[in-house]
C-alpha positions in Angstrom: 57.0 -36.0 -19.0 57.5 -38.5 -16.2 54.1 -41.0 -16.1 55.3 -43.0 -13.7 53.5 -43.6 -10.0 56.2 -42.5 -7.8 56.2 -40.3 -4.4 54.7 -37.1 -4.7 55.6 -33.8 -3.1 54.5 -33.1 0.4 53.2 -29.9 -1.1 50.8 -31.1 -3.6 49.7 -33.9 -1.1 49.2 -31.5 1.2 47.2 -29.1 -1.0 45.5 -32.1 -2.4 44.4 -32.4 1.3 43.6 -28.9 1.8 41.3 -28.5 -1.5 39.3 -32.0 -0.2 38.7 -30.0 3.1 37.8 -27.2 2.3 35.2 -28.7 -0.8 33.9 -30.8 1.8 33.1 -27.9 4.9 32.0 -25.7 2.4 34.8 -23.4 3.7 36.1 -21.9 0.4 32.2 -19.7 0.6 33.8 -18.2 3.6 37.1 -17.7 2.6 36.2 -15.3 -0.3 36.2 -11.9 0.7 33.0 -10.4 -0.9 31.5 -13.0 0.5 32.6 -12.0 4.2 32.4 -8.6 3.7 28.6 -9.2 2.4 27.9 -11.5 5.3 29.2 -9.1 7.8 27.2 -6.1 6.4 23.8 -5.2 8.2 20.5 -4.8 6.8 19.6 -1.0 7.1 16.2 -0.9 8.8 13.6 0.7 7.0 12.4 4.5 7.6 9.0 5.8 7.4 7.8 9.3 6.8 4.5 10.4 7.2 3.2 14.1 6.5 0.2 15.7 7.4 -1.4 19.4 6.6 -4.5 21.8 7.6 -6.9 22.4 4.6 -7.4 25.6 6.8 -4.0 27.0 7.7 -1.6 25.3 5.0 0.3 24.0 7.7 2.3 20.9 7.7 3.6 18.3 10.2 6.2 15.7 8.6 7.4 13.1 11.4 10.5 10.4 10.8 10.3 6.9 12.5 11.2 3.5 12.3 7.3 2.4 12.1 5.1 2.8 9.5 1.6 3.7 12.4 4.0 5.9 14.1 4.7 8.3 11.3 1.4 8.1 10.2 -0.6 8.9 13.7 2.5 11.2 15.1 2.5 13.3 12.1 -1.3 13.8 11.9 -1.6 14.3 16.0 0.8 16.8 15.4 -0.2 18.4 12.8 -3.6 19.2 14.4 -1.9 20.1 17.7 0.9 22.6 16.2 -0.4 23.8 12.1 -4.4 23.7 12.3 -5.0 26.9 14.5 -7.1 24.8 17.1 -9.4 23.7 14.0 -8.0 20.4 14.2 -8.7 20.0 10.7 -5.6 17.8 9.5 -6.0 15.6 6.4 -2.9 12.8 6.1 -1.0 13.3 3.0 0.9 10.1 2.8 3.6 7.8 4.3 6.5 6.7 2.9 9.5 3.7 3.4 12.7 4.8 2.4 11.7 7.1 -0.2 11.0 10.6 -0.7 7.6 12.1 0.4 6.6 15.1 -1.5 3.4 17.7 -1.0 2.7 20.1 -3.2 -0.4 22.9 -2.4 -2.3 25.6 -3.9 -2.4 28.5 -1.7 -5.4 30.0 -4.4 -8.1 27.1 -3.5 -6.6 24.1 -1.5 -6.3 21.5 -4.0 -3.4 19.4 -3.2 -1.2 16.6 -4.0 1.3 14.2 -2.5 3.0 11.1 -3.8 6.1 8.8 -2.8 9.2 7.9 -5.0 12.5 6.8 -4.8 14.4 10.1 -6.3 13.0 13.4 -5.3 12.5 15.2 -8.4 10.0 12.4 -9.2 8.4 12.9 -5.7 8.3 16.2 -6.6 7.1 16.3 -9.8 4.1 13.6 -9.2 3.0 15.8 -6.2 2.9 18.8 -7.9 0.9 17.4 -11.5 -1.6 15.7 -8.9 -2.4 19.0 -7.4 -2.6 20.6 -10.9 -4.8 17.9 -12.0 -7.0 18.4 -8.9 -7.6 22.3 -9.9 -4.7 24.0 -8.2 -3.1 25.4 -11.4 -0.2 27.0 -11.5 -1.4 28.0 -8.1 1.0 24.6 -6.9 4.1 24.7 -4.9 6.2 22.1 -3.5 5.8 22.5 0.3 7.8 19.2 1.0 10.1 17.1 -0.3 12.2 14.9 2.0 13.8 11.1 1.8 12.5 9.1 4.9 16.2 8.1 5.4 17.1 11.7 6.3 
């Protein structure tokens, strides 16, 4: 192996040069392409959905927005508006961001339950043992089960 100081390639000073550069800017973060790829990527904006129902009728409004008020307010207006039979007896059920929303009712004596999760068969499932629990029985259904991102 040759030890000796003597002139270098014009390649290695030049990459020599390069590496310095880029070390220095920060540039080799950019070059990578995950990196770029992560950079250039948008943040999905978040989606609410709120559900509302009539103690009276059993009917249920369930409204999709981009704000949390909105889906609440919307889905109870409407509710009361288009389910209650002019009772205007709406209860909100719950309001969810980016998850599933699930309602589960008893059509025997109007216990009911609701809850929020990121898979639906746990949405499900919660809403429905929440009704149970609150005397519906096996008198329980799943009315709703939806992701906010639908």
């Amino acid at each position: 192996m040759n030890a000796t100081a003597g002139r270098r390639s014009p390649l290695t000073v030049i990459s020599v040069l390069l590496a310095t550069l880029f070390a220095a800017t920060g540039l080799t973060v950019l070059a990578s392409p995950a990196n770029a790829a992560e950079a250039a990527a948008p943040q999905a904006a978040d989606r609410y959905l709120g559900i509302a129902f009539s103690p009276s009728t059993l009917g249920w409004y369930a409204v999709w927005s981009s704000n949390s008020n909105t889906a609440y307010n919307d889905s109870l207006d409407l509710c009361n508006l288009y389910q209650s039979d002019n009772t205007y007896d709406c209860v909100q059920a719950g309001v969810a961001k980016n998850e599933y929303l699930a309602l589960a009712l008893s059509t025997k004596n109007g216990p009911w339950g609701s809850w929020a999760a990121s898979t639906a068969t746990t949405a499900g499932k919660n809403a429905l043992a929440w009704c149970k629990y609150y005397g519906g029985g096996n008198d329980c259904t799943v009315e709703f089960n939806e992701s906010a991102n639908s």
